[in-house]
One Martini backbone bead per residue (centre of mass of N, CA, C, O) as a GRO file, in nm:
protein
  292
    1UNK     BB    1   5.767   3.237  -1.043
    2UNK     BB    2   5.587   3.129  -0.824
    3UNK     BB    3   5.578   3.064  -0.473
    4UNK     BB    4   5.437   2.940  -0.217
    5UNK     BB    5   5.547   3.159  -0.002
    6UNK     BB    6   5.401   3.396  -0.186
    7UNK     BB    7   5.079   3.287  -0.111
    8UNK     BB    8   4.799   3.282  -0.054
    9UNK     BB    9   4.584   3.041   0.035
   10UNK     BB   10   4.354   3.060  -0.161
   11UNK     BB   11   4.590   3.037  -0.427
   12UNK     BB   12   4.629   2.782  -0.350
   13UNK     BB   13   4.413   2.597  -0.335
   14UNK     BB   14   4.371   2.661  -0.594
   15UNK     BB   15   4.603   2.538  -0.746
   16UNK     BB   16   4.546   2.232  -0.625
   17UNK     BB   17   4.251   2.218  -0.769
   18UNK     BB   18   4.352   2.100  -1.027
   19UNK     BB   19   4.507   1.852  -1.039
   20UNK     BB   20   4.522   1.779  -0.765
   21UNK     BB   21   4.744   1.706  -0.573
   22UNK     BB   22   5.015   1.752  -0.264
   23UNK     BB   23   5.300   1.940  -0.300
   24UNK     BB   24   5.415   2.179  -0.137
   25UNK     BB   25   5.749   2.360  -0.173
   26UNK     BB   26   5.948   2.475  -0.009
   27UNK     BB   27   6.228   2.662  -0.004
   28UNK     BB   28   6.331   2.478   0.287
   29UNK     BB   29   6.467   2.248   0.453
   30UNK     BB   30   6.507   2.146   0.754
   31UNK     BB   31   6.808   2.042   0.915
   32UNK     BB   32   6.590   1.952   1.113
   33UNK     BB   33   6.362   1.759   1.304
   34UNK     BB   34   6.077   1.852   1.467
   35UNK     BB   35   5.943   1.777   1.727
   36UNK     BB   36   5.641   1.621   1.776
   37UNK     BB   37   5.353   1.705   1.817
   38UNK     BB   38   5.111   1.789   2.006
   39UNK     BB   39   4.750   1.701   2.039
   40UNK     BB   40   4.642   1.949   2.163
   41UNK     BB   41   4.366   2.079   1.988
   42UNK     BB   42   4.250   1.932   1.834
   43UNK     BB   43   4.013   1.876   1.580
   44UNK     BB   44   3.712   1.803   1.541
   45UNK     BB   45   3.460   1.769   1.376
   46UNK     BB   46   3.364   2.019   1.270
   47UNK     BB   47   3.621   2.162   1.191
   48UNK     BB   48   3.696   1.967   0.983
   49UNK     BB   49   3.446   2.002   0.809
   50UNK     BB   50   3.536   2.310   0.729
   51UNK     BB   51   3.758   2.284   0.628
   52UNK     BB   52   3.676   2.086   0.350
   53UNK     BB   53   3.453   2.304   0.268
   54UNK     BB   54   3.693   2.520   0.199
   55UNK     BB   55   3.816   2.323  -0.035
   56UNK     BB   56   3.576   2.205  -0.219
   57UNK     BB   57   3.523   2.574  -0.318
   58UNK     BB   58   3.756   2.559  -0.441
   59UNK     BB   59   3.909   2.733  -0.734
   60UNK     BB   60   3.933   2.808  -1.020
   61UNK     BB   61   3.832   3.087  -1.142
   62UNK     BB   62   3.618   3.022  -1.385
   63UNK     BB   63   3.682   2.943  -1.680
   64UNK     BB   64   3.901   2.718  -1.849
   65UNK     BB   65   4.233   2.668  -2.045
   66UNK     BB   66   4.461   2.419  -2.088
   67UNK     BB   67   4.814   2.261  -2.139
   68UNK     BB   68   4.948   1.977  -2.177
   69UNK     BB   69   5.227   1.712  -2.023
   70UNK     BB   70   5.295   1.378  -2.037
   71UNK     BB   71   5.614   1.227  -1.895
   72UNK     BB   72   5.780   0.964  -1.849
   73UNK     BB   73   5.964   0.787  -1.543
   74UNK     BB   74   6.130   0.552  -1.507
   75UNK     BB   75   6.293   0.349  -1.355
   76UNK     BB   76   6.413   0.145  -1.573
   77UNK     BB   77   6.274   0.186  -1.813
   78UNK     BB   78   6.199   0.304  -2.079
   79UNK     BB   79   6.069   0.612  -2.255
   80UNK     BB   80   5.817   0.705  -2.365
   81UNK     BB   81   5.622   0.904  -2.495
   82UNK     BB   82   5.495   1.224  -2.528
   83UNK     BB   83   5.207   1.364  -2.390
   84UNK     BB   84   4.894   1.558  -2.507
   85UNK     BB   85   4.693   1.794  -2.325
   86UNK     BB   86   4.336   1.876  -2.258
   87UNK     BB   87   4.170   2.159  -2.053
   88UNK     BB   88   3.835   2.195  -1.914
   89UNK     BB   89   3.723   2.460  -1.689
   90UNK     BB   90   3.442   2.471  -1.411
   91UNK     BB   91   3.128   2.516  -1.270
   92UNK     BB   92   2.867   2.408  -1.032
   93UNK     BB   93   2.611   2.322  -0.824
   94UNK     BB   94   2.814   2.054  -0.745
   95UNK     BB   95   3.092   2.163  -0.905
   96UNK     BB   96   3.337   2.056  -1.042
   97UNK     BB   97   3.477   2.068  -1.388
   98UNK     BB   98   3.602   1.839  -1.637
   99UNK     BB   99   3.792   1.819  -1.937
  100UNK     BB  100   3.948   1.557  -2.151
  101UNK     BB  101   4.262   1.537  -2.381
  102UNK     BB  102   4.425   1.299  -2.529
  103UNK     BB  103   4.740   1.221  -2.674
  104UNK     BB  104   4.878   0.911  -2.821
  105UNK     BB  105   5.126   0.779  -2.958
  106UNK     BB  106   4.914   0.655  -3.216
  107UNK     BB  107   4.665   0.901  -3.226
  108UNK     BB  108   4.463   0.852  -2.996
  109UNK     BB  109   4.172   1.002  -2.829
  110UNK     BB  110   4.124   1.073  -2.485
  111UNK     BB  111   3.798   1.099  -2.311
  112UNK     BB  112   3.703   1.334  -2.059
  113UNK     BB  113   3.484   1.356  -1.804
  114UNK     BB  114   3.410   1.568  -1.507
  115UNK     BB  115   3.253   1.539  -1.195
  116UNK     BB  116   3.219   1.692  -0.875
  117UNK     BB  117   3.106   1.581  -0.572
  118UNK     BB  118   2.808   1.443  -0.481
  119UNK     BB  119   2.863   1.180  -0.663
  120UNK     BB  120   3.120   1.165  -0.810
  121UNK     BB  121   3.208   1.180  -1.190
  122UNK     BB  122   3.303   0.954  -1.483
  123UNK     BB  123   3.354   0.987  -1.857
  124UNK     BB  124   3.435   0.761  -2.126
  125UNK     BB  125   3.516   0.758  -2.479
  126UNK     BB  126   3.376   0.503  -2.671
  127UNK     BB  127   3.249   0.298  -2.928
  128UNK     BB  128   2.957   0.324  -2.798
  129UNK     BB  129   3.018   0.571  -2.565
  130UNK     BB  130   2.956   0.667  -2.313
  131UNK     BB  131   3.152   0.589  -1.997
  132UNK     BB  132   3.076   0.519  -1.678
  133UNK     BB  133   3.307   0.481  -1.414
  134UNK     BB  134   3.394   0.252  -1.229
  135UNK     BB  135   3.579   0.236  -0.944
  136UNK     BB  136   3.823   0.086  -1.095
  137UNK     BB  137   3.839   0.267  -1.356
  138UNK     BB  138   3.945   0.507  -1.156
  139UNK     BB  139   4.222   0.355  -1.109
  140UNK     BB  140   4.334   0.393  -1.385
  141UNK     BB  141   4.464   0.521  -1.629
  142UNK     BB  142   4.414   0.753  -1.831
  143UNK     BB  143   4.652   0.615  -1.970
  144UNK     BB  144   4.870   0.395  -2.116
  145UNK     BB  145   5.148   0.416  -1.887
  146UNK     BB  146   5.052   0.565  -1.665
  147UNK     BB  147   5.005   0.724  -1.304
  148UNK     BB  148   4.807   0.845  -1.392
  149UNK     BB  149   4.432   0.905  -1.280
  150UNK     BB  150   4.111   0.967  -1.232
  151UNK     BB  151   4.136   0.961  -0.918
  152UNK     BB  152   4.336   1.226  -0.925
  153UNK     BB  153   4.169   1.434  -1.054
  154UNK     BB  154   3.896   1.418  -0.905
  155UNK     BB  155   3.876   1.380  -0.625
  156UNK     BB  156   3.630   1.201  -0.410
  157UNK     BB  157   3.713   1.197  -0.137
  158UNK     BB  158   3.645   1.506  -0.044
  159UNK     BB  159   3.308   1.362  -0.040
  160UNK     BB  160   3.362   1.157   0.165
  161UNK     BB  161   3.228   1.083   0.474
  162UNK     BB  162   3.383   1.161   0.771
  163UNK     BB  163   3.632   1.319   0.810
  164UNK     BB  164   3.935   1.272   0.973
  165UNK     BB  165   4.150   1.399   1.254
  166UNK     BB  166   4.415   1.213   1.382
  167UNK     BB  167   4.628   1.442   1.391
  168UNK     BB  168   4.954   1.635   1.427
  169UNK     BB  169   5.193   1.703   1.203
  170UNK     BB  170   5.491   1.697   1.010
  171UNK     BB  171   5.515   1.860   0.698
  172UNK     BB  172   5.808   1.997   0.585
  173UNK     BB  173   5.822   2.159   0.854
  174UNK     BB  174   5.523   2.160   0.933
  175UNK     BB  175   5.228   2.163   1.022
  176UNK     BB  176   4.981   1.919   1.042
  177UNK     BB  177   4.660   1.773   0.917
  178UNK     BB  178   4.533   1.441   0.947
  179UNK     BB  179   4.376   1.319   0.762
  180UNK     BB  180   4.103   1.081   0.666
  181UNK     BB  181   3.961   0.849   0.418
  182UNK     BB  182   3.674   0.693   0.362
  183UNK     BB  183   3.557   0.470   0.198
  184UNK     BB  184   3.273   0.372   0.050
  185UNK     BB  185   3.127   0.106  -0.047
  186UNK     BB  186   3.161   0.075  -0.313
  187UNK     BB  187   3.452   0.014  -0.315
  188UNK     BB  188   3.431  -0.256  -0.142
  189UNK     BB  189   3.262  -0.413  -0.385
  190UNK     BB  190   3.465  -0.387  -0.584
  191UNK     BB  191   3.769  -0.479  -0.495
  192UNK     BB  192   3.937  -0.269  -0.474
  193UNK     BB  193   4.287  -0.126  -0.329
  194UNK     BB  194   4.116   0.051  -0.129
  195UNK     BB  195   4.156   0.202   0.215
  196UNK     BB  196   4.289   0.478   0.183
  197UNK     BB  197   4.323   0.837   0.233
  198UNK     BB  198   4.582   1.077   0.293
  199UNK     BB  199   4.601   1.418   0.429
  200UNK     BB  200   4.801   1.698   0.446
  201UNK     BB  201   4.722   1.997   0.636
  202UNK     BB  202   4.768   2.295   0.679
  203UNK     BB  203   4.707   2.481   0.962
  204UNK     BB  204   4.727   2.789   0.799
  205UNK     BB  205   4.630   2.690   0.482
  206UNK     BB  206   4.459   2.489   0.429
  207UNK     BB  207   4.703   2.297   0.248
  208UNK     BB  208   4.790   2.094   0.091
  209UNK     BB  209   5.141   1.866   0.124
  210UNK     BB  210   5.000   1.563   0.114
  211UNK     BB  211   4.927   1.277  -0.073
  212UNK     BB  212   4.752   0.945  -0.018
  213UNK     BB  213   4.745   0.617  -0.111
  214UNK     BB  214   4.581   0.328  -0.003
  215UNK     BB  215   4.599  -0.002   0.077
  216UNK     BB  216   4.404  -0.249   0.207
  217UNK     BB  217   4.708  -0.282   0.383
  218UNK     BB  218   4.822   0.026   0.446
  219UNK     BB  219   4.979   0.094   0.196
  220UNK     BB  220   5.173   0.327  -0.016
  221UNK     BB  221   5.061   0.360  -0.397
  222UNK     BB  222   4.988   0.679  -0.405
  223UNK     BB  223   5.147   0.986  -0.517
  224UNK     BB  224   5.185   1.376  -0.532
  225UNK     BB  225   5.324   1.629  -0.680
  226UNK     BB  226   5.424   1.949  -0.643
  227UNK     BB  227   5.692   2.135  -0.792
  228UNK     BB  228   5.546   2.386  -0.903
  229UNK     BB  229   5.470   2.739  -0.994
  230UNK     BB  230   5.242   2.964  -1.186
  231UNK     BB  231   5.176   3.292  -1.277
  232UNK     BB  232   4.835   3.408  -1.438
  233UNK     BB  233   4.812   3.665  -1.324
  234UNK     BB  234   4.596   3.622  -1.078
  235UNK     BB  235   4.663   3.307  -1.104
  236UNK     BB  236   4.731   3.000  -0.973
  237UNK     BB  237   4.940   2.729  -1.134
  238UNK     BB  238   5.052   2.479  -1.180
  239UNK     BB  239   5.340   2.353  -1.369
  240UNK     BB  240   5.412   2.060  -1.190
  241UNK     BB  241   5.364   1.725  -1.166
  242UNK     BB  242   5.372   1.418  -0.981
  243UNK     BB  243   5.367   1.088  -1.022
  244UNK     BB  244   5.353   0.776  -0.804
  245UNK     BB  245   5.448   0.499  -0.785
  246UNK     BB  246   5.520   0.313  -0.482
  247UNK     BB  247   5.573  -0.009  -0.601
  248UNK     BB  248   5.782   0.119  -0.876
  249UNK     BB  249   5.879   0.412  -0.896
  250UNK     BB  250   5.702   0.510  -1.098
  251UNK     BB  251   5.627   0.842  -1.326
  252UNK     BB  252   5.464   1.088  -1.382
  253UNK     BB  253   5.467   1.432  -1.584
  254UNK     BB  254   5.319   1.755  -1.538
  255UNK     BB  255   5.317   1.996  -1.791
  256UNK     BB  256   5.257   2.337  -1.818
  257UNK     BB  257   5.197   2.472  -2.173
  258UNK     BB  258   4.889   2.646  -2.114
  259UNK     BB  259   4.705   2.912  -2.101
  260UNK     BB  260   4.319   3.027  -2.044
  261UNK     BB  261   4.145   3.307  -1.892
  262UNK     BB  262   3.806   3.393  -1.865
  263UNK     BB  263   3.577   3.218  -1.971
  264UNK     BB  264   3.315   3.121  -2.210
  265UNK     BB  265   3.192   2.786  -2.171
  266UNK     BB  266   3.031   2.557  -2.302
  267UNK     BB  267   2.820   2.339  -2.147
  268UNK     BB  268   2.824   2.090  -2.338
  269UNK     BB  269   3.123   1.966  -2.339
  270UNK     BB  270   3.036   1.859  -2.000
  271UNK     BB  271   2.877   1.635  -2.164
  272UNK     BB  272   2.899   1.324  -2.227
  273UNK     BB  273   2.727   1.308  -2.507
  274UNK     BB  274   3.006   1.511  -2.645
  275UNK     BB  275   3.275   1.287  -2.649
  276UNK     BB  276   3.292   1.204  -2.967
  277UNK     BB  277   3.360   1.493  -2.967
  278UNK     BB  278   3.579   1.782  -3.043
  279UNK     BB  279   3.669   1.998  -2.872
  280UNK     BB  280   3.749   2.383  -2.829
  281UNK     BB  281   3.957   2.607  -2.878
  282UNK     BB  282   4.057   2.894  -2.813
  283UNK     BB  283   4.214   3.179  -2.936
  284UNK     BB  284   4.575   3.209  -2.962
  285UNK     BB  285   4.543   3.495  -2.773
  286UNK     BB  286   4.438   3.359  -2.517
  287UNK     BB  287   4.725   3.176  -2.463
  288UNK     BB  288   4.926   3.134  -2.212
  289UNK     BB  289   5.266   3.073  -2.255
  290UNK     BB  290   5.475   2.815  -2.065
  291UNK     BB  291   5.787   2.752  -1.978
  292UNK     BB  292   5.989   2.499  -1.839
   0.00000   0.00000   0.00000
């Protein structure tokens, strides 16, 4: 298995934009915090924009197919059954394009299309036909029960106007310019509980080391981190990821069981109109399993 200090910039970068990320984790943490950096030389506004500019274009190559698993870890309560879900990825001229198939624990299947770029949205497979996701519905749980959200996959965050790097700090021992992104209109008239998006990006790989949402209040409600990767070929992919409600301190874990890269993927699939119907999967010689 690859590990985040053997990889090149580019393919953190990739590996972080396949399901949202947050946390490259180091081999080791310094056993010392070292003192607070300098804020002398921060980046302005063009550079800040150039950073996010390098990130927004980053992505696995080509078409893909994933396989994985959502597992719930409550602080408390007793833990549901383990749900299997399926991703179809690819690219357009707007950006990052994505399909989600899950099956909940009743056998019922959620799906879900994603477009990422400017206008960011999402559509979900309902009884009367596919349903674009307003505001709230975006930070809904993908499946209930679950602490993953459609905003955490979607990360729509990353194509808000203006975003600004606040300071350069430290995280997990490393240098990071601190991002922060401000919610657009939509989000404030909807009355979501979200008041800004906070990221820090490594300031040698502009690779995000962790992200936070916070609620209109300030307060952090909610984190994901990357916990390991896995090496596919010549592509990196998260292996494993938290996602972790910070109120309630439960989390699921995303857990990576099947890949298979360098498809031709049609592109109806990634209609909205075609939720309606079960995408299809790969031919199972293209599928590399991926043990836990």
């Amino acid at each position: 298995m690859a590990t985040a200090g053997q990889d090149t910039p580019a393919r953190l970068r990739r590996a972080f934009f396949f399901l949202a990320t947050a946390l490259l984790v180091p081999a080791a943490t310094p056993p010392v915090v070292p003192p607070e950096l300098a804020q002398i030389g921060k980046p302005g506004p063009e550079e800040a924009a150039r950073l996010i500019t390098q990130f927004r274009t980053s992505g696995i190559a080509g078409d893909y197919y994933l396989e994985f698993e959502l597992r719930d870890l409550p602080r408390r309560r007793a833990e549901t059954p383990v749900l299997r879900g399926r991703w179809w990825g690819s690219r357009n001229d707007r950006g990052a394009l994505g399909r989600i198939e899950i099956t909940d624990a009743s056998g019922a299947v959620h799906r879900l299309v994603l477009q990422n770029g400017d206008g960011a949205a999402a559509w979900r497979a309902a009884g009367a036909g596919p349903a674009r996701l307003d505001a709230g519905a975006l930070l809904a749980p993908l499946v209930p029960g679950a602490e993953v959200t459609t905003f955490d996959v979607l990360m729509p965050f990353l194509f808000w106007p203006a975003p600004r790097i606040d300071r350069i700090v430290r995280k997990l021992g490393r240098p990071t310019y601190e991002f922060v992104f401000a919610p657009p209109p939509g989000y404030v008239a909807a009355g979501v509980d979200l008041g800004a998006v906070r990221a820090y990006f490594d300031t040698k790989f502009n690779a995000p080391l962790e992200i936070e949402t916070l609620g209109a209040a300030g307060r952090v409600v909610r984190t994901f981190a990357v916990l390991s990767l896995q090496a596919v070929g010549r592509q990196t992919l998260p292996k494993a990821i938290d996602y972790r409600n910070e109120v309630t301190r439960d989390k699921t874990r995303l857990q990576l069981t099947a890949a298979a890269l360098d498809l031709a993927l049609p592109t109806a699939i990634f209609d909205p109109a075609t939720l309606m119907q079960p995408a299809g999967a790969p031919e199972a010689g293209r599928l590399v399993r991926i043990e836990p």
